[in-house]
Backbone as CSV, one residue per row, in Angstrom:
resi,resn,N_x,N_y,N_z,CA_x,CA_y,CA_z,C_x,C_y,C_z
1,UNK,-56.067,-7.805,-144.646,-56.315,-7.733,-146.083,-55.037,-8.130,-146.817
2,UNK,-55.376,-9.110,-147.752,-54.242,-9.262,-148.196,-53.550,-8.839,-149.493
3,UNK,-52.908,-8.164,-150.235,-52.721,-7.506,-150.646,-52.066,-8.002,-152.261
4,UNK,-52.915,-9.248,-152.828,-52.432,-9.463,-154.106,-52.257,-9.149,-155.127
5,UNK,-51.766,-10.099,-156.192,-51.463,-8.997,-157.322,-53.243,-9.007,-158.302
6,UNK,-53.953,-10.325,-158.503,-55.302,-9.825,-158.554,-56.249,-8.987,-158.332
7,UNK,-55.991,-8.452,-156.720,-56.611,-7.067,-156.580,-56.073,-6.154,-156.670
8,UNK,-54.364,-6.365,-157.197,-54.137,-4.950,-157.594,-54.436,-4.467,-159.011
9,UNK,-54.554,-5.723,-159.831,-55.110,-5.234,-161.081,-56.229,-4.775,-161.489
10,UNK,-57.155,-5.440,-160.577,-58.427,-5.669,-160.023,-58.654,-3.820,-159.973
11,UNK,-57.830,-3.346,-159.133,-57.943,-1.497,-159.189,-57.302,-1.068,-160.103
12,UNK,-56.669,-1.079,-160.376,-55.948,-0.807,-161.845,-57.165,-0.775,-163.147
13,UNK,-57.494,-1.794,-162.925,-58.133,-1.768,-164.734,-59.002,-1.101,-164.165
14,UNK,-59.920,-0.759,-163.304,-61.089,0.187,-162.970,-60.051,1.998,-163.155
15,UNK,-59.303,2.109,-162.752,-58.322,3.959,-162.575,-58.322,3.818,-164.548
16,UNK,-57.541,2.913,-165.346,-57.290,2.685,-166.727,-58.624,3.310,-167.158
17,UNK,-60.055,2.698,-166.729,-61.086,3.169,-167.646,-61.791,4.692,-167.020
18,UNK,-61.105,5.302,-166.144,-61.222,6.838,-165.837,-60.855,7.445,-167.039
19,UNK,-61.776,8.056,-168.312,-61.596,9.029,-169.137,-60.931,10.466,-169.475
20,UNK,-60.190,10.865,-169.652,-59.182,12.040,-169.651,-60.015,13.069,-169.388
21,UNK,-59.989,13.683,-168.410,-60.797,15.197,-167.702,-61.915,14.839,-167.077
22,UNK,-61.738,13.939,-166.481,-62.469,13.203,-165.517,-62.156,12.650,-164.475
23,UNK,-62.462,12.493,-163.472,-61.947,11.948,-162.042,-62.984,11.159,-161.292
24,UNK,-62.246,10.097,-160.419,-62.789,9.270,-159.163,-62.498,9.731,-157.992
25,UNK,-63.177,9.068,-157.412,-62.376,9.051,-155.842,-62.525,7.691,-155.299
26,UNK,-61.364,7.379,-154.393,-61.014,6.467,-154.047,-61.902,5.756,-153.332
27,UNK,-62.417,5.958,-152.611,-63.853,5.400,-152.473,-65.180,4.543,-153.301
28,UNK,-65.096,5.612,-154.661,-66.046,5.031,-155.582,-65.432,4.444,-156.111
29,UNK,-63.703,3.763,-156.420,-63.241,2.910,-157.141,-63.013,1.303,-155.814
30,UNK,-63.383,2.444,-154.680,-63.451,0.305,-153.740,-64.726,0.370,-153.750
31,UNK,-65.461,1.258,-153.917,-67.383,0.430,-154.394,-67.594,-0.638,-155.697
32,UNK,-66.530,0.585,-156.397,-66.576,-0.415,-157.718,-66.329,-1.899,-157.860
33,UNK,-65.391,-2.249,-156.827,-65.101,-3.711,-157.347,-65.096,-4.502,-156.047
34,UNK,-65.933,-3.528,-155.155,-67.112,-4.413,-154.118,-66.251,-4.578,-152.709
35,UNK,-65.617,-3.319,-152.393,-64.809,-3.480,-151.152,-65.550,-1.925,-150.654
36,UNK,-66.136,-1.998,-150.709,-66.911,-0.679,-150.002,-66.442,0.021,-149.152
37,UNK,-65.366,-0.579,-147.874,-64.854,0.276,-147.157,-63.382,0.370,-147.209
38,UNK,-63.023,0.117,-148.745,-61.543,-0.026,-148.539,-60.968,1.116,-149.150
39,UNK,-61.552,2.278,-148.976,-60.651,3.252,-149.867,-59.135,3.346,-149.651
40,UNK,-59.216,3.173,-148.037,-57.251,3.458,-148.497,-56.373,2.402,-149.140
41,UNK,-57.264,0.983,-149.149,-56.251,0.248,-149.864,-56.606,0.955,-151.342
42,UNK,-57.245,1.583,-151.708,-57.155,1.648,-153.061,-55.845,3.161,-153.077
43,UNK,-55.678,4.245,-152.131,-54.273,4.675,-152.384,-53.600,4.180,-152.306
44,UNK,-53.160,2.953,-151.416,-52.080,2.075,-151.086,-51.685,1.339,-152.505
45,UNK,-52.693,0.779,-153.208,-51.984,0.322,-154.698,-51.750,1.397,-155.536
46,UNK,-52.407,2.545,-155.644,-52.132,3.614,-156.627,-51.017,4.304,-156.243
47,UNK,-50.409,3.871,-155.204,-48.852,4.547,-154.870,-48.187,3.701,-154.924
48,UNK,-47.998,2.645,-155.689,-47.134,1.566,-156.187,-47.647,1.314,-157.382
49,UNK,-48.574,1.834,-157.939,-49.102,1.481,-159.504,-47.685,1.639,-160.602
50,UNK,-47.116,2.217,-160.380,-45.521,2.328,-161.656,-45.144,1.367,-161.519
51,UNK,-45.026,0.327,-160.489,-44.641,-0.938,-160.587,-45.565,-2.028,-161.418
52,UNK,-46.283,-1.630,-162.216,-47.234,-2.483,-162.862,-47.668,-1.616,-164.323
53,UNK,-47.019,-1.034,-164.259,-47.481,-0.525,-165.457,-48.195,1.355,-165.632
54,UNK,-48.451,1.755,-166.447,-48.789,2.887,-166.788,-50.153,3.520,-166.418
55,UNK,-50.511,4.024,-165.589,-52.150,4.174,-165.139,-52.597,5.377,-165.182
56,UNK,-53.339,6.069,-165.308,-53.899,7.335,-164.958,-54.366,7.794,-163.409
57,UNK,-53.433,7.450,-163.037,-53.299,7.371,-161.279,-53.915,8.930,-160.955
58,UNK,-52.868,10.099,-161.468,-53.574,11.360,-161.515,-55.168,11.979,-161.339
59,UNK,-55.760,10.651,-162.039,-57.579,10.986,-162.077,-58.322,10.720,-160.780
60,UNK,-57.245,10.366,-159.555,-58.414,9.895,-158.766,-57.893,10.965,-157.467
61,UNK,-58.964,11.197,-157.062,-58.765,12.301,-155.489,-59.808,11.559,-154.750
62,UNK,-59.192,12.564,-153.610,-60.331,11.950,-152.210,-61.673,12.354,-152.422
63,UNK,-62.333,11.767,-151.222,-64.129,12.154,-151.362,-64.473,13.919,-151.475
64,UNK,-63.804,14.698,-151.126,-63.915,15.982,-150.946,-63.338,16.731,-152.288
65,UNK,-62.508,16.408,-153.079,-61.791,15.954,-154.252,-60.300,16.960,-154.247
66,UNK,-60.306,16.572,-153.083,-58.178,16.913,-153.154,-57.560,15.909,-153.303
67,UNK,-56.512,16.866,-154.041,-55.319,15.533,-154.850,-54.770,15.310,-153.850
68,UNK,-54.227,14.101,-153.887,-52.952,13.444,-153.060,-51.814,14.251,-152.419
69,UNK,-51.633,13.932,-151.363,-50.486,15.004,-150.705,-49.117,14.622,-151.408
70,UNK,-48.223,15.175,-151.781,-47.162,14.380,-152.290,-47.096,14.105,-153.486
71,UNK,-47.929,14.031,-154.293,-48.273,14.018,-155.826,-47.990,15.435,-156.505
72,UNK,-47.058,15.943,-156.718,-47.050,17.256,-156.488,-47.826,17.737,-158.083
73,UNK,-47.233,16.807,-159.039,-47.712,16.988,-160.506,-49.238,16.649,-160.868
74,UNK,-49.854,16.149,-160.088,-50.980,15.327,-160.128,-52.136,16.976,-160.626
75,UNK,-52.033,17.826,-159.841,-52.853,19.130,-160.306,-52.417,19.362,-161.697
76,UNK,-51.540,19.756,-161.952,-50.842,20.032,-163.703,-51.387,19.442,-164.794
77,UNK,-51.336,17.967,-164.003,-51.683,17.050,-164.948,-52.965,17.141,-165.428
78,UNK,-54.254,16.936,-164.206,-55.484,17.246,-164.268,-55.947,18.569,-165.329
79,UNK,-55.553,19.283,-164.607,-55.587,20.735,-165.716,-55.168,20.783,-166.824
80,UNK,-54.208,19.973,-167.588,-53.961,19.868,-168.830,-54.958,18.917,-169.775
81,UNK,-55.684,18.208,-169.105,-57.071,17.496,-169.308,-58.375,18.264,-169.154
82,UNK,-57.973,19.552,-169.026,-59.248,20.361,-168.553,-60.056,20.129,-167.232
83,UNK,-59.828,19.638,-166.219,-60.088,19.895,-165.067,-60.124,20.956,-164.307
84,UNK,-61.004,21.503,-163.870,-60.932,22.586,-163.281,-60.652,22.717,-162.087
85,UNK,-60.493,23.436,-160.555,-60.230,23.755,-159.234,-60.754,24.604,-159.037
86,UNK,-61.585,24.028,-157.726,-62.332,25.125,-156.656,-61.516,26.298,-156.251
87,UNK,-61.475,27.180,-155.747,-61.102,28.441,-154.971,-60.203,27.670,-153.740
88,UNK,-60.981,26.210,-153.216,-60.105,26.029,-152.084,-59.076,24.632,-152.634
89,UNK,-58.741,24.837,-153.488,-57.733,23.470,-154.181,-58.117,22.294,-154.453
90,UNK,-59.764,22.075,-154.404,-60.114,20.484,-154.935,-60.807,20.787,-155.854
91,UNK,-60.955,19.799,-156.556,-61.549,19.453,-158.207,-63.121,19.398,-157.835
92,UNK,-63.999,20.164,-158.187,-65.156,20.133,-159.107,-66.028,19.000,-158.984
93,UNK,-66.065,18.061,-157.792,-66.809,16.989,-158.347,-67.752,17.308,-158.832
94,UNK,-68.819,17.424,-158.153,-70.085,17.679,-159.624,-70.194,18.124,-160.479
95,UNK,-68.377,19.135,-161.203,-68.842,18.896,-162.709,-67.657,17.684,-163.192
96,UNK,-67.068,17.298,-162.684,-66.009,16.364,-163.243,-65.976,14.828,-162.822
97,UNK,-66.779,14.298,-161.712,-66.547,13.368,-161.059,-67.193,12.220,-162.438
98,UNK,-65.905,11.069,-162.533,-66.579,10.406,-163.368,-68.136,9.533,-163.588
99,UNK,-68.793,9.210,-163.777,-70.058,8.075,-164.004,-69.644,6.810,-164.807
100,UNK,-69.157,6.275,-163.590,-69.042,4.610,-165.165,-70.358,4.433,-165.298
């Protein structure tokens, strides 16, 4: 896979139109723009996204909806958007998971 700057914008402008107190997962953002099985390239650009600009990187968790290991602010952030957390540390998908 090759790893251009087209498809990195390509994920980018899809994380940009994630709405504040709302979340993806990385998965439904490589459905979105038709790579169906590429979720980890879609962490692989969202952990270099500061190199391109300003994103709402924060909004997206895994399929189960835990934040990123290493993201340490990424919960804070969520919650200051009103996101809520399960009992076992992931986000709410079915009440928060976005619907484009």
């Amino acid at each position: 896979m090759v790893l251009d700057e087209h498809l990195i914008y390509e994920i980018l402008s899809v994380v940009e139109e994630i709405p504040r107190g709302r979340v993806a997962t990385y998965g439904q953002i490589a459905r979105l723009i038709g790579r169906e099985r590429n979720a980890r390239l879609i962490g692989k650009v969202l952990s270099m996204a500061e190199n391109y600009g300003n994103y709402p990187c924060h909004r997206v968790v895994n399929h189960a909806g835990r934040p990123a290991p290493f993201f340490y602010e990424q919960e804070a952030r969520l919650r200051e958007e009103g996101v809520a957390f399960l009992p076992n540390g992931n986000v709410d998908l079915k009440r928060y998971q976005w619907t484009p």
